[in-house]
C-alpha positions as CSV (number, residue, x, y, z in Angstrom):
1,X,-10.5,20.8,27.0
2,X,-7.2,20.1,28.7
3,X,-4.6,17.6,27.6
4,X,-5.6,16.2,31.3
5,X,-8.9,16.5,30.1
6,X,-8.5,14.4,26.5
7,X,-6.1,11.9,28.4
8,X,-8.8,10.8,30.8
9,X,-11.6,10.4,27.8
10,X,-8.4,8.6,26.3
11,X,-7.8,6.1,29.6
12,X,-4.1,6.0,27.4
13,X,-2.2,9.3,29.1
14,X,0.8,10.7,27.2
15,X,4.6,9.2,28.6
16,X,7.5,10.4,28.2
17,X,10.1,8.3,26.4
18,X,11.2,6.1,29.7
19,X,7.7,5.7,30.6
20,X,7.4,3.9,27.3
21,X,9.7,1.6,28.1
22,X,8.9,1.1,31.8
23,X,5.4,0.6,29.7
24,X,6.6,-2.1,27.4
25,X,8.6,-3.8,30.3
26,X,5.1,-4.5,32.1
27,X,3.9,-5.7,28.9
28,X,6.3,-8.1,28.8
29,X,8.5,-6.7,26.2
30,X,12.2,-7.6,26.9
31,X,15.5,-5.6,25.9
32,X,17.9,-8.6,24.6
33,X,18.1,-8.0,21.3
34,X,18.0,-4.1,21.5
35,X,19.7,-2.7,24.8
36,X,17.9,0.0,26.2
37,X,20.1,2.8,25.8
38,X,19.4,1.9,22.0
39,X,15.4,2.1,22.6
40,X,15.8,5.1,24.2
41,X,17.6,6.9,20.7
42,X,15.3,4.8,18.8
43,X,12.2,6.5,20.6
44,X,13.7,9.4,20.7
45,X,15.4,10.1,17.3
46,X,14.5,7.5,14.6
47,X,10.4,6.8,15.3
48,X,7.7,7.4,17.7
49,X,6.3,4.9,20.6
50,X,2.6,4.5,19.0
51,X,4.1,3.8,15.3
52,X,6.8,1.6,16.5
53,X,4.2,-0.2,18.9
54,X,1.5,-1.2,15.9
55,X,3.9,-4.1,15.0
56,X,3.3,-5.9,18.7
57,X,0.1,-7.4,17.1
58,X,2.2,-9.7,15.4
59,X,2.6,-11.4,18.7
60,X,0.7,-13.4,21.0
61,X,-0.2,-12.2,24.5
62,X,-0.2,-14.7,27.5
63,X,-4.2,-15.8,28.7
64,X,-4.5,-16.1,32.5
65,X,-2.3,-16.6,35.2
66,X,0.3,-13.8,37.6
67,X,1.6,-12.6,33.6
68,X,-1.7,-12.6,31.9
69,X,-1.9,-9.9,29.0
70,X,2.5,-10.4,28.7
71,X,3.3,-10.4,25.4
72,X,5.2,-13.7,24.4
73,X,8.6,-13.6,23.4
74,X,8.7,-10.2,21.8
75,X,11.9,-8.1,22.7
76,X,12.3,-4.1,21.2
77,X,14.8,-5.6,18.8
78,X,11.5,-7.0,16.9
79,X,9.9,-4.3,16.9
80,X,12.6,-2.3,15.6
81,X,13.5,-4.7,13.0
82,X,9.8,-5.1,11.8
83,X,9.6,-1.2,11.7
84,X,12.8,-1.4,9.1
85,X,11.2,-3.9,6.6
86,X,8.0,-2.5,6.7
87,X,10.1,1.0,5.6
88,X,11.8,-1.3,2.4
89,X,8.7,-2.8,2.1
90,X,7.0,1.0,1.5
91,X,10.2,2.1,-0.4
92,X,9.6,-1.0,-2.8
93,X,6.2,-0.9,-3.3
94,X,5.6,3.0,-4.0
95,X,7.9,2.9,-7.2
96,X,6.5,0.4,-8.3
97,X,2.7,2.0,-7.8
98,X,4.1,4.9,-9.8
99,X,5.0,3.3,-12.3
100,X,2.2,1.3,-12.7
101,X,0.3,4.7,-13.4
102,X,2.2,5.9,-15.6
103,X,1.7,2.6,-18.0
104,X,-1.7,2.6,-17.6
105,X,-2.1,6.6,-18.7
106,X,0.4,5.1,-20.9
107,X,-1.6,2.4,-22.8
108,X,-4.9,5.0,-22.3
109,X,-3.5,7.4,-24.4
110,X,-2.3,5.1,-27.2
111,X,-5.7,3.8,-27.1
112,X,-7.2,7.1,-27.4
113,X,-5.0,8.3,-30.0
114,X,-5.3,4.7,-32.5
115,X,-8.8,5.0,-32.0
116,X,-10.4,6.0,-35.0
117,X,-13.4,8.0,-33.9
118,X,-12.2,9.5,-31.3
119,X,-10.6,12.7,-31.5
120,X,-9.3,13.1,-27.9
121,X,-11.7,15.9,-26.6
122,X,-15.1,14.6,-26.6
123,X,-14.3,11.2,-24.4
124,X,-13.5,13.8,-21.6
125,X,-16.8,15.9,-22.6
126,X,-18.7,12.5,-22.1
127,X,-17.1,11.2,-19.4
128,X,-17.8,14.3,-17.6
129,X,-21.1,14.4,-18.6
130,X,-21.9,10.7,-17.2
131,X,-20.9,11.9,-13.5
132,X,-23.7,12.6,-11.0
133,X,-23.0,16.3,-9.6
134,X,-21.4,15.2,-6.6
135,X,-18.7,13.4,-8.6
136,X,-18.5,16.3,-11.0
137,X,-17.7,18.5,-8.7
138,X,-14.7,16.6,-7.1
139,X,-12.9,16.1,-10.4
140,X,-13.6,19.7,-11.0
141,X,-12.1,20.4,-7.7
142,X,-9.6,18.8,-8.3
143,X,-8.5,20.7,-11.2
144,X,-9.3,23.9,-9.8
145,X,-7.0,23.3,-6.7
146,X,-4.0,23.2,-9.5
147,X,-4.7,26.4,-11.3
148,X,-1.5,27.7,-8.8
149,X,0.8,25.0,-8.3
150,X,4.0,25.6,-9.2
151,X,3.8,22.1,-11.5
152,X,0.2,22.0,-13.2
153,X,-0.9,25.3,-12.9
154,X,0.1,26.3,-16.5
155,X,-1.6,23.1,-17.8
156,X,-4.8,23.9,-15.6
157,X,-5.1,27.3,-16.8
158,X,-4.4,27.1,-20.2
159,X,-7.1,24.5,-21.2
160,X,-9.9,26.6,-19.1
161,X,-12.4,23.5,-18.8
162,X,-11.7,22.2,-22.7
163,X,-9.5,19.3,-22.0
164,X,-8.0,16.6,-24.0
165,X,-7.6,13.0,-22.6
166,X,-3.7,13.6,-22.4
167,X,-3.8,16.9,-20.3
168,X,-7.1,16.0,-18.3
169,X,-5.7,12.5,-17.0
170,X,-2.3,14.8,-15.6
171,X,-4.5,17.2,-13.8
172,X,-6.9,14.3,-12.1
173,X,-5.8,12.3,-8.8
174,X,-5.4,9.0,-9.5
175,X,-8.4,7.9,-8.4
176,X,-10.2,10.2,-11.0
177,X,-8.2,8.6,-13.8
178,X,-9.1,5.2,-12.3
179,X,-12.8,6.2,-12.7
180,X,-11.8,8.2,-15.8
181,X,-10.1,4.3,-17.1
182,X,-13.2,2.7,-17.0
183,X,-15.7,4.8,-18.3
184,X,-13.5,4.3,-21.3
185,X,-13.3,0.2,-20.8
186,X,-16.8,0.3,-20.7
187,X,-17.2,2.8,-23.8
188,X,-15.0,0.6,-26.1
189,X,-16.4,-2.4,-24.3
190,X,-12.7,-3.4,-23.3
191,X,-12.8,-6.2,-21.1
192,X,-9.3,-6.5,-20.3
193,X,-9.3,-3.1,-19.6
194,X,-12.2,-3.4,-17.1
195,X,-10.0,-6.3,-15.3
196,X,-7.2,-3.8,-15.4
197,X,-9.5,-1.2,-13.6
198,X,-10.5,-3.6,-10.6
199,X,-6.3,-3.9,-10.4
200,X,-6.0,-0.4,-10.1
201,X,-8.1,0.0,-7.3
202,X,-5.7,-2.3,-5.4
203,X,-3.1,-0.2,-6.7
204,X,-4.3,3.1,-5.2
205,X,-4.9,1.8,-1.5
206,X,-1.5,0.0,-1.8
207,X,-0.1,3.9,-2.9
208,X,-2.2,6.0,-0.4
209,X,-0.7,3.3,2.3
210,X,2.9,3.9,1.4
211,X,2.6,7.7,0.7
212,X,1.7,8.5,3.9
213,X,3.8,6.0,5.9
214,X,1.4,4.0,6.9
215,X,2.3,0.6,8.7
216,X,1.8,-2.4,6.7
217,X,3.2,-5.9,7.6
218,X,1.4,-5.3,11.4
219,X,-1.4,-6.4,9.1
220,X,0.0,-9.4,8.1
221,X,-1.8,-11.5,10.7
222,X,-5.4,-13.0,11.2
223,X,-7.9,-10.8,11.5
224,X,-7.3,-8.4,8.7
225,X,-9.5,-10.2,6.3
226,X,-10.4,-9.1,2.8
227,X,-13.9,-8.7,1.3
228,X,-12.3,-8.1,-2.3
229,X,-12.7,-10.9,-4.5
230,X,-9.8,-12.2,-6.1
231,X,-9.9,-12.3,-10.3
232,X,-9.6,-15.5,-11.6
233,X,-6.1,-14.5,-13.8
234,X,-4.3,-13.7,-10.2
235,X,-5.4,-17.0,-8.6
236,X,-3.7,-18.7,-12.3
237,X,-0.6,-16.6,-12.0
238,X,-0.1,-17.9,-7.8
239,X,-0.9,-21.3,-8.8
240,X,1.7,-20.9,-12.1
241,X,4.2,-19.9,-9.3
242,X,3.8,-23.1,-7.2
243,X,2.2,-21.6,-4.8
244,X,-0.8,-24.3,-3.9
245,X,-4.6,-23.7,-3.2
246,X,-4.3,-23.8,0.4
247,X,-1.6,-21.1,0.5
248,X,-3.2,-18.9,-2.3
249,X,-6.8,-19.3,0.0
250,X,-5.3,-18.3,3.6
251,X,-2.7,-15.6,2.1
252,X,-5.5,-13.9,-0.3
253,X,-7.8,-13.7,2.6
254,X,-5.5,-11.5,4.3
255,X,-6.5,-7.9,3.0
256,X,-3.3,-6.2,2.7
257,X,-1.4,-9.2,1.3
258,X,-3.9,-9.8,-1.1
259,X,-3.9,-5.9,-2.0
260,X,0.1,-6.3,-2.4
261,X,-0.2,-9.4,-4.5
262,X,-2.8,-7.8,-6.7
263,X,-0.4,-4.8,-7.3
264,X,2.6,-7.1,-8.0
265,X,0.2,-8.9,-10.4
266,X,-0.8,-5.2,-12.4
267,X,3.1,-4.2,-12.5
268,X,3.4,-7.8,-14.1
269,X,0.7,-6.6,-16.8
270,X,1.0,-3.0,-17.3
271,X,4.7,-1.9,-16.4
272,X,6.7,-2.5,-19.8
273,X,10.0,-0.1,-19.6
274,X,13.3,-2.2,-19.3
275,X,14.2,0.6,-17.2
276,X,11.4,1.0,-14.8
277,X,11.7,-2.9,-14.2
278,X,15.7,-2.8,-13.9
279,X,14.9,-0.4,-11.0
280,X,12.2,-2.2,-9.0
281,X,14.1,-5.5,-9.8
282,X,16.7,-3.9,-7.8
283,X,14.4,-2.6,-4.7
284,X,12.6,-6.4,-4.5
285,X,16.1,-7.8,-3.9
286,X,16.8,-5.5,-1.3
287,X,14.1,-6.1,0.0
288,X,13.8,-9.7,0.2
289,X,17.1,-9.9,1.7
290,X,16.5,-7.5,4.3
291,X,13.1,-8.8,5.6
292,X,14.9,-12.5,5.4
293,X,17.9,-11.5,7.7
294,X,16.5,-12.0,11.0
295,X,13.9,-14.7,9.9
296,X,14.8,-16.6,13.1
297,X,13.6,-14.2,15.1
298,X,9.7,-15.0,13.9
299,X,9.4,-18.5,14.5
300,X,6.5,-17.6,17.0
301,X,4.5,-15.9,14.5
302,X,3.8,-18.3,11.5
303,X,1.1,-16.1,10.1
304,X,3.7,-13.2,9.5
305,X,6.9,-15.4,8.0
306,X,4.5,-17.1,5.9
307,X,3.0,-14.0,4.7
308,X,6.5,-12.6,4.0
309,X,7.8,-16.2,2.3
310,X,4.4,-15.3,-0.1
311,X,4.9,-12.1,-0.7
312,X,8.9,-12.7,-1.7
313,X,7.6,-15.1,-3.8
314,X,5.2,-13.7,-5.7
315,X,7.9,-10.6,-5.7
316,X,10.8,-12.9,-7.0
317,X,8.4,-14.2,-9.8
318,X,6.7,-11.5,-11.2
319,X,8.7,-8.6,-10.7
């Protein structure tokens, strides 16, 4: 198949970088904010058109009428500025992830060592045991892919299958030592631990997200809802922050602010270095002063400063 070929299936053909603009222009995207001469390096140098062009969602689109489909009010100066807090916003948040693994293997490992009865080895012999063969054979994968990296390898090959909880939960992804964290919350019947486990989930999308430079705050608009529940102790931290039913309801329906508060909420919890929280102190501020610099520029989409007024604040609180 040609790339003639793929951009007919597509009906969306590849442009050059002045055809993107020409594009945007028709959409009713204006230049006042952002010149076009500064698109144009923007496009060409800094980002690409189809990441750059997520964040238009935030923004409501004219419905009839000689302009209908326009854009309202959005100028290439928004989307550039958008594209710049959600990069603090990523730069903030995947610290803070990291950390928040580290804790948690942290507090697993005191609780494997202070446990009497447990002698390290035989909770990974378990929990390996418990998996079904499809799940077995991923965190066995997973290991095996290590065996010659440059970082791990020694550790994969020197154990050779007979693992202690220490070394197994550094070769694992973090999802298997999610897995791997409740199998022991239910073992010791830890039921803080289990809450801690549904946190981490949250965690690990939030970290996948940012690792890979995925656009975030496009999301933070209707339509993104969440089918996660929220745990009773988040909901009493928001409402401990001032932050009122109403606002807790509409901003915890929204699936990525809800995933972001939730992660806030476990680096509250977990994360207990003076160090670690010196640093990430020092990110939030950043970023809450960056994504408020240009707040004027919003006042069309509500949805989006509010979202960003919650998140600051929950940020400014916990963190």
């Amino acid at each position: 198949m040609t790339s003639d070929d793929a951009s007919m299936r597509t009906g969306k053909p590849k442009l050059t970088v002045d055809e993107q603009i020409g594009h945007l222009r028709s959409k009713g995207v204006t230049f006042d904010l952002c010149p076009e001469e500064d698109a144009r390096e923007t496009l060409s140098d800094k980002t690409y058109y189809f990441k750059l062009a997520a964040y238009r969602v935030l923004f409501d689109k004219r419905v009839g009428g000689e302009r209908d489909g326009e854009y309202v009010g959005l100028d290439f100066g928004h989307l550039r500025d958008l594209a710049a807090i959600d990069h603090m916003l990523r730069y903030t948040l995947l610290p803070m992830t990291l950390d928040i693994e580290h804790f948690a293997k942290a507090k697993l490992m005191h609780e494997v060592t202070e446990r009497v009865g447990e002698d390290g080895y035989s909770i990974v012999v378990d929990y390996l045991a418990s998996l079904p063969k499809k799940s077995l054979d991923i965190r066995n994968g997973e290991i095996r892919r290590l065996e010659n990296d440059r970082y791990s390898g020694d550790l994969a090959r020197r154990y050779d299958g007979s693992y202690p909880a220490w070394v197994f939960a550094e070769l694992i992804s973090f999802g298997g030592f999610i897995d791997f964290y409740r199998f022991c919350a239910l073992r010791w019947d830890d039921r803080e631990m289990r809450k801690e486990h549904y946190l981490l989930k949250q965690v690990k999308a939030v970290r996948n997200a940012c690792a890979h430079s995925t656009a975030i705050v496009n999301g933070f608009a209707p339509g993104t809802p969440s089918n996660v529940r929220t745990p009773n102790e988040v909901a009493r931290a928001l409402a401990d922050v001032g932050l009122n039913k109403r606002a807790r309801h509409s901003k915890m329906s929204n699936a990525r602010v809800q995933q972001i508060t939730m992660t806030a909420f476990a680096y509250r919890e977990l994360v207990k270095g003076t160090h670690s929280r010196e640093m990430c102190r020092t990110l939030v501020d950043a970023f809450i002063s960056r994504s408020e610099e240009h707040s004027d520029w919003y006042v069309r989409s509500d949805y989006f400063r509010s979202a960003l007024a919650f998140l600051n604040r929950v940020f400014d609180r916990w963190i």
